[in-house]
PDB file of N, CA, C and O in Angstrom:
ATOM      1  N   UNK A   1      17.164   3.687 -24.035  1.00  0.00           N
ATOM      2  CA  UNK A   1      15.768   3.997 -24.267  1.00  0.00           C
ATOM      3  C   UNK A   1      15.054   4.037 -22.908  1.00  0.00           C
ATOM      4  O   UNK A   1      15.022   3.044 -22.182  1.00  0.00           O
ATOM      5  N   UNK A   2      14.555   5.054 -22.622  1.00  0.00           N
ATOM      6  CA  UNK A   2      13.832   5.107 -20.925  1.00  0.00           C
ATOM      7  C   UNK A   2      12.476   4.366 -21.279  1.00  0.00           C
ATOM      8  O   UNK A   2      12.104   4.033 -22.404  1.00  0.00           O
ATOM      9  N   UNK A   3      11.968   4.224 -20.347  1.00  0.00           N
ATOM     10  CA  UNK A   3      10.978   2.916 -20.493  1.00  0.00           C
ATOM     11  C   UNK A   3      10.311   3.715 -18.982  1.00  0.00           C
ATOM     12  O   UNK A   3      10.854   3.554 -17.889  1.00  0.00           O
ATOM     13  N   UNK A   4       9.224   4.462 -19.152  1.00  0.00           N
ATOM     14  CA  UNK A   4       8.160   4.773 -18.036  1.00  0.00           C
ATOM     15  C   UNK A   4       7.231   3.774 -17.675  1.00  0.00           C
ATOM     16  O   UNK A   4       6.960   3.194 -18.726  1.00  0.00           O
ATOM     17  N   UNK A   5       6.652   3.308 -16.821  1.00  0.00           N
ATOM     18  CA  UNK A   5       5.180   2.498 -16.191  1.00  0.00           C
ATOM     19  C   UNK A   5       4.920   3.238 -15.216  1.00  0.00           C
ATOM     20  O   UNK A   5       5.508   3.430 -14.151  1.00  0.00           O
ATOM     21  N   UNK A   6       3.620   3.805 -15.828  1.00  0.00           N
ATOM     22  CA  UNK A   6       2.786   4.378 -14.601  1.00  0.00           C
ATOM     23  C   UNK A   6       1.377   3.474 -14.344  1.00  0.00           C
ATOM     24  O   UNK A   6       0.789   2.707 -15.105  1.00  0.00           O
ATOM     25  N   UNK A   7       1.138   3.807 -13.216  1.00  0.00           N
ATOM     26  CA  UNK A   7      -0.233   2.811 -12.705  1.00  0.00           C
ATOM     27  C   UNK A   7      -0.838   3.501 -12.100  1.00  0.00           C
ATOM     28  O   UNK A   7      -0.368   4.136 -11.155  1.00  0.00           O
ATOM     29  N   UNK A   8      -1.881   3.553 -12.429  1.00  0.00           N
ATOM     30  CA  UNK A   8      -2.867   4.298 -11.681  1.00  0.00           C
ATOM     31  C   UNK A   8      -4.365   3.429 -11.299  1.00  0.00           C
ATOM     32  O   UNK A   8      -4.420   2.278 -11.731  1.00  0.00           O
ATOM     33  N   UNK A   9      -5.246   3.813 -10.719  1.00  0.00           N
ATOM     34  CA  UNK A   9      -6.384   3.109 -10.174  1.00  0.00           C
ATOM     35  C   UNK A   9      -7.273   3.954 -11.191  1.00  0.00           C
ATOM     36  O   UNK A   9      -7.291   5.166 -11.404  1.00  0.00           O
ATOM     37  N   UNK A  10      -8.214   2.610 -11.907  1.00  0.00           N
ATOM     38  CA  UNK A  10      -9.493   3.112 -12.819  1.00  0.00           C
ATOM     39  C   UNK A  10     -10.516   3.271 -11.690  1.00  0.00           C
ATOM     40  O   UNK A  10     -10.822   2.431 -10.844  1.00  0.00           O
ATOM     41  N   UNK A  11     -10.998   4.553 -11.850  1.00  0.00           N
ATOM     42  CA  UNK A  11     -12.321   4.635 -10.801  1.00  0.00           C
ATOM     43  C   UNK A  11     -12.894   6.159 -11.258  1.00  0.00           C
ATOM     44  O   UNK A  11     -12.248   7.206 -11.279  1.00  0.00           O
ATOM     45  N   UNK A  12     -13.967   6.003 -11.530  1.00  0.00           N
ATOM     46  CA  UNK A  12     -15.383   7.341 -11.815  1.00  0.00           C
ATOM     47  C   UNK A  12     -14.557   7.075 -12.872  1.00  0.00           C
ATOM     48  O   UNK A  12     -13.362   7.109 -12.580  1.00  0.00           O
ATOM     49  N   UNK A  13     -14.835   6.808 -14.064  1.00  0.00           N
ATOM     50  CA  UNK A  13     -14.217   7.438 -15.531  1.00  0.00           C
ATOM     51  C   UNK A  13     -12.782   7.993 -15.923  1.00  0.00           C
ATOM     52  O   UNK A  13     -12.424   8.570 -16.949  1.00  0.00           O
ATOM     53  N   UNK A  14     -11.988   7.596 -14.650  1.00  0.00           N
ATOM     54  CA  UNK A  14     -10.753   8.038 -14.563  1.00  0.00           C
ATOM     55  C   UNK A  14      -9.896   7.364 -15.166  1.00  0.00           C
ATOM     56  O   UNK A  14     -10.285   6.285 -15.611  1.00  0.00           O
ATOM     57  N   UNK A  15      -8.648   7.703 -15.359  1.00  0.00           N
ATOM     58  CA  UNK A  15      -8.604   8.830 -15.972  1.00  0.00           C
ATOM     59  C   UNK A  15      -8.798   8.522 -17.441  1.00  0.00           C
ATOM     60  O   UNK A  15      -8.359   7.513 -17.993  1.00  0.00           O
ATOM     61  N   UNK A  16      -9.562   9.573 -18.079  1.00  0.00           N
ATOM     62  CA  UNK A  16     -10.056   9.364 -19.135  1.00  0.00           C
ATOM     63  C   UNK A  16      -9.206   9.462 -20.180  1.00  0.00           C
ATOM     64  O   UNK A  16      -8.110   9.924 -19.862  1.00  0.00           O
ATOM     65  N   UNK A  17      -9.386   9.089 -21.705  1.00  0.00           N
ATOM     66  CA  UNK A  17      -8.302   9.332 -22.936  1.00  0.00           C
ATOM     67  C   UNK A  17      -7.354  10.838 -22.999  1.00  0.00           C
ATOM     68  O   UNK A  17      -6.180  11.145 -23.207  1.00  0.00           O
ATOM     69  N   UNK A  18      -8.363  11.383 -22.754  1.00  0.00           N
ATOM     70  CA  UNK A  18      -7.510  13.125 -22.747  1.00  0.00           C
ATOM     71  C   UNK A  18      -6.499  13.096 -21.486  1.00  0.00           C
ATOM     72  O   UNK A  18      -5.407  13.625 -21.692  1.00  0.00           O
ATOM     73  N   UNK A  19      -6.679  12.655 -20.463  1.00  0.00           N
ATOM     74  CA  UNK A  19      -6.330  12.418 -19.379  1.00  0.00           C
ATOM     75  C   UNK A  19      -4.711  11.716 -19.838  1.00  0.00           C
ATOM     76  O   UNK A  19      -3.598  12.217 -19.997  1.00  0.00           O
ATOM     77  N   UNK A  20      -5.225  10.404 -19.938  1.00  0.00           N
ATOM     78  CA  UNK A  20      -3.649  10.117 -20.378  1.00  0.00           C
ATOM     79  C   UNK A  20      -3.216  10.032 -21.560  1.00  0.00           C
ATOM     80  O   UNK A  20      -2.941   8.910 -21.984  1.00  0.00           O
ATOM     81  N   UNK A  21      -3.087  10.871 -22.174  1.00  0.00           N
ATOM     82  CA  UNK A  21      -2.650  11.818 -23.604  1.00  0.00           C
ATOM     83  C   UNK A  21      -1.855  12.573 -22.729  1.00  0.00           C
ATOM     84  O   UNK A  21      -0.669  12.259 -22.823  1.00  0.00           O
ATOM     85  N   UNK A  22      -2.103  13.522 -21.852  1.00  0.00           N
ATOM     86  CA  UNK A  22      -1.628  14.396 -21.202  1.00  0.00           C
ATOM     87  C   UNK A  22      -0.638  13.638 -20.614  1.00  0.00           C
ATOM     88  O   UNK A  22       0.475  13.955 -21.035  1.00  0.00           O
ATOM     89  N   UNK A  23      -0.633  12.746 -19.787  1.00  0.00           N
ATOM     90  CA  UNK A  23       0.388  12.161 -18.137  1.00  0.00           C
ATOM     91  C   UNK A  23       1.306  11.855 -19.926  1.00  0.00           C
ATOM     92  O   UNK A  23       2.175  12.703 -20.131  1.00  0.00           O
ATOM     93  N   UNK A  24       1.190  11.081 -20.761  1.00  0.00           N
ATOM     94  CA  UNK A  24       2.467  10.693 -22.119  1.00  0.00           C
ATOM     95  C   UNK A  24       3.187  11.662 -22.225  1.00  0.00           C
ATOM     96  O   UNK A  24       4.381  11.743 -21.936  1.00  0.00           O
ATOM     97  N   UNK A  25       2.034  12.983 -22.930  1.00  0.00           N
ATOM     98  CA  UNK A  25       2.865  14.102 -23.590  1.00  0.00           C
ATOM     99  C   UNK A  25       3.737  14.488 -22.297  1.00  0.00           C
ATOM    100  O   UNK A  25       4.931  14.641 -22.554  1.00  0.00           O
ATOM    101  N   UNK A  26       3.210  14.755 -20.385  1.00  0.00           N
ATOM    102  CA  UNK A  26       4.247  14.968 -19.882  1.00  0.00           C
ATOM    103  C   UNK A  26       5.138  15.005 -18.965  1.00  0.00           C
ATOM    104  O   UNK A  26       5.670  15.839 -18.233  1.00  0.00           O
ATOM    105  N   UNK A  27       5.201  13.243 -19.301  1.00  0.00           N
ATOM    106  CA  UNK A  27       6.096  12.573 -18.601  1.00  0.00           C
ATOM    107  C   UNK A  27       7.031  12.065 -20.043  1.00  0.00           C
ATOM    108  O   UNK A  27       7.701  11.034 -19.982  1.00  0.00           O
ATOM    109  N   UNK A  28       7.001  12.631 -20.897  1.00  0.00           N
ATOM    110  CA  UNK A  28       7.825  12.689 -21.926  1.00  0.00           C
ATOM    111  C   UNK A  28       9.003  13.389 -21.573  1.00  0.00           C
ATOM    112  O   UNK A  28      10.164  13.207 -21.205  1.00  0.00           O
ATOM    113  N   UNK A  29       7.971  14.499 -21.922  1.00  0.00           N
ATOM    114  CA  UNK A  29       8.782  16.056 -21.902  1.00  0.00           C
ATOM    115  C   UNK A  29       9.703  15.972 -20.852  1.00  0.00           C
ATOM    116  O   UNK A  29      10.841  16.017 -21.317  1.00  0.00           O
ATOM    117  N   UNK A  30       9.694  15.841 -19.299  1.00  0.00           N
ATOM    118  CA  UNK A  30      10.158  15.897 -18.374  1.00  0.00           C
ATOM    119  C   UNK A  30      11.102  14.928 -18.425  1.00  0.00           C
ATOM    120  O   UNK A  30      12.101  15.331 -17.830  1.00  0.00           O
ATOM    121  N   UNK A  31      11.304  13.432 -19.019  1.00  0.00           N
ATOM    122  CA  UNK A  31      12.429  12.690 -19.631  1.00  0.00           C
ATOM    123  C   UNK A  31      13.333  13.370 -20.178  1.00  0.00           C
ATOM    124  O   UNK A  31      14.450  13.589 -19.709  1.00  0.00           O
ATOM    125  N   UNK A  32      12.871  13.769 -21.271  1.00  0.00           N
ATOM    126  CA  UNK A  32      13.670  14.590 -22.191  1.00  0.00           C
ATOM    127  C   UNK A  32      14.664  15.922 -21.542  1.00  0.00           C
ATOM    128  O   UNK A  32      15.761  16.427 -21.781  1.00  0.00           O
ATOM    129  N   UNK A  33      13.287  16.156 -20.387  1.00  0.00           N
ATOM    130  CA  UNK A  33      14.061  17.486 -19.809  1.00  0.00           C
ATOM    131  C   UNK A  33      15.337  16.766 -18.907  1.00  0.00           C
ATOM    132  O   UNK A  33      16.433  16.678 -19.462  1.00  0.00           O
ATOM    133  N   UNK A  34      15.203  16.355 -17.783  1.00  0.00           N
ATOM    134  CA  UNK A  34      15.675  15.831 -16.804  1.00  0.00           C
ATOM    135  C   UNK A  34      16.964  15.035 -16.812  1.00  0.00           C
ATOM    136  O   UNK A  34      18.015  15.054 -16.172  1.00  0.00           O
ATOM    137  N   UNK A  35      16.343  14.189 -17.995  1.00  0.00           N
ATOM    138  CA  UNK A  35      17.813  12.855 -18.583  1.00  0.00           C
ATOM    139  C   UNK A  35      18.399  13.568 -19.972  1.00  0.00           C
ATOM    140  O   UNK A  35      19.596  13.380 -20.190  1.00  0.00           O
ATOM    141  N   UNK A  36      17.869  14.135 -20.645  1.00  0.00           N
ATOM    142  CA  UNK A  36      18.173  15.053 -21.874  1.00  0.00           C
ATOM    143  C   UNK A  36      18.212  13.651 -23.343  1.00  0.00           C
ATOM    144  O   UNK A  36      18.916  13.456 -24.333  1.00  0.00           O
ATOM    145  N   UNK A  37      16.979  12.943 -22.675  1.00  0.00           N
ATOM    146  CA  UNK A  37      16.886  11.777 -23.760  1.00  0.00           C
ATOM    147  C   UNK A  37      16.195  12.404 -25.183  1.00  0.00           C
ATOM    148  O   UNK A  37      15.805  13.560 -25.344  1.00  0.00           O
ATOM    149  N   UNK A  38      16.168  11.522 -25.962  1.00  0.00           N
ATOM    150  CA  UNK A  38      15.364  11.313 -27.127  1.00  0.00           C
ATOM    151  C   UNK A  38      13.738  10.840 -27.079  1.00  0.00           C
ATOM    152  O   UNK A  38      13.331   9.691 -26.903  1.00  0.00           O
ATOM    153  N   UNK A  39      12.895  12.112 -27.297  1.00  0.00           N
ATOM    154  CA  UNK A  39      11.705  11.802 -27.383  1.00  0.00           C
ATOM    155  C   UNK A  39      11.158  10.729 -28.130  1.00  0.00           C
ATOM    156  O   UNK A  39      10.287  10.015 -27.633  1.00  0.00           O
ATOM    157  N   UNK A  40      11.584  10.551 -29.267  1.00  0.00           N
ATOM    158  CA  UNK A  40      11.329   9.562 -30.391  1.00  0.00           C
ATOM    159  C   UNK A  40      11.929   7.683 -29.551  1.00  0.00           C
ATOM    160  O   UNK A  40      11.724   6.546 -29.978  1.00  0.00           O
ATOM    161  N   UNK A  41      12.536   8.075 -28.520  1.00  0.00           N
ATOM    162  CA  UNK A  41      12.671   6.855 -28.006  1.00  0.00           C
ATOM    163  C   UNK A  41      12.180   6.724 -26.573  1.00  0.00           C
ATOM    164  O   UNK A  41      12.725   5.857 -25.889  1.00  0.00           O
ATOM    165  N   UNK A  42      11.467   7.277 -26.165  1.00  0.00           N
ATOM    166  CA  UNK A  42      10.537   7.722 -24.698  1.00  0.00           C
ATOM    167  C   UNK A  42       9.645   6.559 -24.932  1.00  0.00           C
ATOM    168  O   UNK A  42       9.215   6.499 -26.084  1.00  0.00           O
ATOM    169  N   UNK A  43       9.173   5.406 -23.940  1.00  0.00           N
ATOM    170  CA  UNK A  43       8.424   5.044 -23.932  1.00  0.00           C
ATOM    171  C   UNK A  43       7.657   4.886 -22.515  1.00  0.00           C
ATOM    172  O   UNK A  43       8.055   4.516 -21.410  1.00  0.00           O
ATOM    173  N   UNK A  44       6.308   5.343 -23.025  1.00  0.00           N
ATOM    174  CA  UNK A  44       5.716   5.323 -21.519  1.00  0.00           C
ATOM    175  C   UNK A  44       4.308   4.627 -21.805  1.00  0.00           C
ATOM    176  O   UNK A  44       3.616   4.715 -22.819  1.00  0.00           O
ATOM    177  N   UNK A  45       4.064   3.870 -20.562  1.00  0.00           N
ATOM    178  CA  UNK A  45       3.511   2.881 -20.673  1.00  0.00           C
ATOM    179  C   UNK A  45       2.235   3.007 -19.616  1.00  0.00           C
ATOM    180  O   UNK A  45       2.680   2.808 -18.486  1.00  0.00           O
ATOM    181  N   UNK A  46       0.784   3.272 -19.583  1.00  0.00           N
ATOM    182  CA  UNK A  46       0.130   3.384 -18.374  1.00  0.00           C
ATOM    183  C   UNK A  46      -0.887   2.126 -18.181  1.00  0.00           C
ATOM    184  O   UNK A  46      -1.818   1.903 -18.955  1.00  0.00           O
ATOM    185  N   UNK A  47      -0.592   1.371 -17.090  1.00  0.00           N
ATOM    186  CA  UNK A  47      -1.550   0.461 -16.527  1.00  0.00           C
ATOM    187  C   UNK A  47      -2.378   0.945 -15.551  1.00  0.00           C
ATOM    188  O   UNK A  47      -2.112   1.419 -14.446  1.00  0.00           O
ATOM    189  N   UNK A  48      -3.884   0.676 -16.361  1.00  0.00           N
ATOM    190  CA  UNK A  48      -5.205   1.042 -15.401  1.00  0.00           C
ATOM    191  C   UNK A  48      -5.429  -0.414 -14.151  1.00  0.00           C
ATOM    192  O   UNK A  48      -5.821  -1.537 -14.467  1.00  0.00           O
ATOM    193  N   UNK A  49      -5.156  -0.086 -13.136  1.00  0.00           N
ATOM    194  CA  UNK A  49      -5.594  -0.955 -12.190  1.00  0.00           C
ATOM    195  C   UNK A  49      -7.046  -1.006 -11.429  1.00  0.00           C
ATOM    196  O   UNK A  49      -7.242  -0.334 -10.417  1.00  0.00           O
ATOM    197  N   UNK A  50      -8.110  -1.912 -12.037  1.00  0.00           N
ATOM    198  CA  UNK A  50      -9.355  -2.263 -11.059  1.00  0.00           C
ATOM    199  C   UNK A  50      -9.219  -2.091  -9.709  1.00  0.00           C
ATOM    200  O   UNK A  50      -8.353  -2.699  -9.080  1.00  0.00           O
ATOM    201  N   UNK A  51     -10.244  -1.068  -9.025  1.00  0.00           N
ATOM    202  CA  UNK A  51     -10.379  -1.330  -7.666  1.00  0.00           C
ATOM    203  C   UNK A  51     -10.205  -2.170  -6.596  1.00  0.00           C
ATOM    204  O   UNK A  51      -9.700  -2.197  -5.473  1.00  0.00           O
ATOM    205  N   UNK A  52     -11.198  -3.265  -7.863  1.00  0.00           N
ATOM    206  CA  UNK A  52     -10.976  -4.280  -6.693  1.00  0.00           C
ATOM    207  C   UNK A  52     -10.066  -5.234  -6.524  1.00  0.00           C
ATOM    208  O   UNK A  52     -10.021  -5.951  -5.525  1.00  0.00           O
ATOM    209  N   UNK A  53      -9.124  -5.314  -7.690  1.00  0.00           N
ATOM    210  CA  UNK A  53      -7.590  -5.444  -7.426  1.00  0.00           C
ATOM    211  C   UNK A  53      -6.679  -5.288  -6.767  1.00  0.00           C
ATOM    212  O   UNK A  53      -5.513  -5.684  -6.780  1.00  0.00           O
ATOM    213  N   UNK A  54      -7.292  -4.642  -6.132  1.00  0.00           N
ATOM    214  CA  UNK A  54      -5.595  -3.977  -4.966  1.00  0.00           C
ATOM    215  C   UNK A  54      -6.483  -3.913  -3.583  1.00  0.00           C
ATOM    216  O   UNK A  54      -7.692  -3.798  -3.384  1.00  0.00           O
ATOM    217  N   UNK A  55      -5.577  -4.013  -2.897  1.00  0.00           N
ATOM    218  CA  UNK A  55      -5.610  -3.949  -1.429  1.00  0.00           C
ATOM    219  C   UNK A  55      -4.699  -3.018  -0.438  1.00  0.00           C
ATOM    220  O   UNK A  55      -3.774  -2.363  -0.920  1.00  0.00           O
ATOM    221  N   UNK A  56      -4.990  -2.980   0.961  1.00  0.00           N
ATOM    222  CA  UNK A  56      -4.210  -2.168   1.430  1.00  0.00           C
ATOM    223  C   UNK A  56      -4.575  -2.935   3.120  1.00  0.00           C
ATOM    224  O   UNK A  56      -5.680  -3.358   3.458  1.00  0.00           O
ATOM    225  N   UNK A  57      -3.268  -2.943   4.002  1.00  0.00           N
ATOM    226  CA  UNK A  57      -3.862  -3.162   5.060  1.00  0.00           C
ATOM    227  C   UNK A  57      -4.337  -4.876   4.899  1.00  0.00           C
ATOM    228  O   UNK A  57      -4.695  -5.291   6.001  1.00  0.00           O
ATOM    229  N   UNK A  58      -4.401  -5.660   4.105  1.00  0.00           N
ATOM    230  CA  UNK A  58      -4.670  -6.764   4.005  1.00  0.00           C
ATOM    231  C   UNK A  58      -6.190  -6.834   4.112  1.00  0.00           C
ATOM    232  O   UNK A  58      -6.851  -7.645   4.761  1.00  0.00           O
ATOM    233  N   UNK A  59      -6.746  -5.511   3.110  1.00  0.00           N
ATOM    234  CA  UNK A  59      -8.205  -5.378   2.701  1.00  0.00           C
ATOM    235  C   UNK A  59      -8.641  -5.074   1.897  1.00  0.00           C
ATOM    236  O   UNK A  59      -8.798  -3.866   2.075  1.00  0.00           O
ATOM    237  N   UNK A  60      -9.334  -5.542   0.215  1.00  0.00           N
ATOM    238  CA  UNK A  60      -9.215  -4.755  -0.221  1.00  0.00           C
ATOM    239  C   UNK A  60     -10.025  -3.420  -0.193  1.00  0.00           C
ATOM    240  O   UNK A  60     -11.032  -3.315   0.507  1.00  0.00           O
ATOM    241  N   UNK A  61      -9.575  -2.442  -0.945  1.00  0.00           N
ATOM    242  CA  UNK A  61      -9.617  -0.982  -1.124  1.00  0.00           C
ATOM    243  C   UNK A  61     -11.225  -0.718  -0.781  1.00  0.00           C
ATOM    244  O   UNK A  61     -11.797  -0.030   0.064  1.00  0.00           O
ATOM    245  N   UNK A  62     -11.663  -1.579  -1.821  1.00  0.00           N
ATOM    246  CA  UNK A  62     -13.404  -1.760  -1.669  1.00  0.00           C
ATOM    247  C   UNK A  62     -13.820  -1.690   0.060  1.00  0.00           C
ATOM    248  O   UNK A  62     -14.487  -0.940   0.773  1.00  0.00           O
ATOM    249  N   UNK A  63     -13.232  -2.586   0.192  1.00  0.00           N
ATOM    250  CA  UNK A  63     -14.099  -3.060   1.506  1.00  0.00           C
ATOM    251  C   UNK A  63     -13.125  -1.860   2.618  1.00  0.00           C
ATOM    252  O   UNK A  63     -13.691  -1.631   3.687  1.00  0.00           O
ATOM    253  N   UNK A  64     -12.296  -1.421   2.482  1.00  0.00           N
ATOM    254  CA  UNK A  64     -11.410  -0.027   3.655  1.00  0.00           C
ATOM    255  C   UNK A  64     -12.641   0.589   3.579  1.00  0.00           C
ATOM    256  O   UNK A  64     -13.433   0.769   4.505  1.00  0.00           O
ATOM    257  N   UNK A  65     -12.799   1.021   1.974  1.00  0.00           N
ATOM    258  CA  UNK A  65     -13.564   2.197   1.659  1.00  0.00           C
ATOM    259  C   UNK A  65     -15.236   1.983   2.790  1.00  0.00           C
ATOM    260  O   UNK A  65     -15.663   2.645   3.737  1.00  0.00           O
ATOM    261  N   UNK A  66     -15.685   0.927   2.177  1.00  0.00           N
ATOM    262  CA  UNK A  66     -17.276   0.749   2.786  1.00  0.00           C
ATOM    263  C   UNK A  66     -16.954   0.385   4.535  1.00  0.00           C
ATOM    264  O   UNK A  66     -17.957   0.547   5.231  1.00  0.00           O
ATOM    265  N   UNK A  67     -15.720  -0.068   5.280  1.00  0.00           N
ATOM    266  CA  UNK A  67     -15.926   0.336   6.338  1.00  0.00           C
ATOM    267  C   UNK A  67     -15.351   1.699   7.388  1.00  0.00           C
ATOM    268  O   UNK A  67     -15.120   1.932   8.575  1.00  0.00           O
ATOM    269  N   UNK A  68     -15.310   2.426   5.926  1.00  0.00           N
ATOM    270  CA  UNK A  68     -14.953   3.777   6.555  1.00  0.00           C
ATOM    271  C   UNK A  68     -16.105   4.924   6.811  1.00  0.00           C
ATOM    272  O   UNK A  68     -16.266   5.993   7.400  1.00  0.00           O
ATOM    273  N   UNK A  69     -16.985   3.725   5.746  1.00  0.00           N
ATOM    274  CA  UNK A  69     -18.309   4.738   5.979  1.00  0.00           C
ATOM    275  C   UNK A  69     -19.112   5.040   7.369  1.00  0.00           C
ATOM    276  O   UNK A  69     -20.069   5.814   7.373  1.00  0.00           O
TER     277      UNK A  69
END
């Protein structure tokens, strides 16, 4: 059974329900294509990660961002 986790960063309304409806339906498909699995056993999984959760550089993202301004 393939087992997807995608992560992405929540920021402006991103990505919205239609949004990841879409990345499921196709990062399905492309399972199916690629490994020649069983859709009915595709599981994909997306974690929205807070901004200010993550870091980079030993800063977080927030604060890169506002001293890039």
């Amino acid at each position: 059974m393939p087992y997807v986790n995608i992560k992405v960063t929540k920021e402006n309304g991103e990505p919205t329900k239609a949004q990841k409806a879409e990345l499921i339906e196709g990062v399905t498909e492309l399972i199916c294509k690629v490994l020649g699995r069983n859709r009915s056993s595709t599981v994909v999984v997306i974690d929205e990660i807070d901004m200010a959760n993550y870091g980079l550089g030993g800063q977080s993202i927030e604060v890169k961002r506002a001293n890039k301004s």
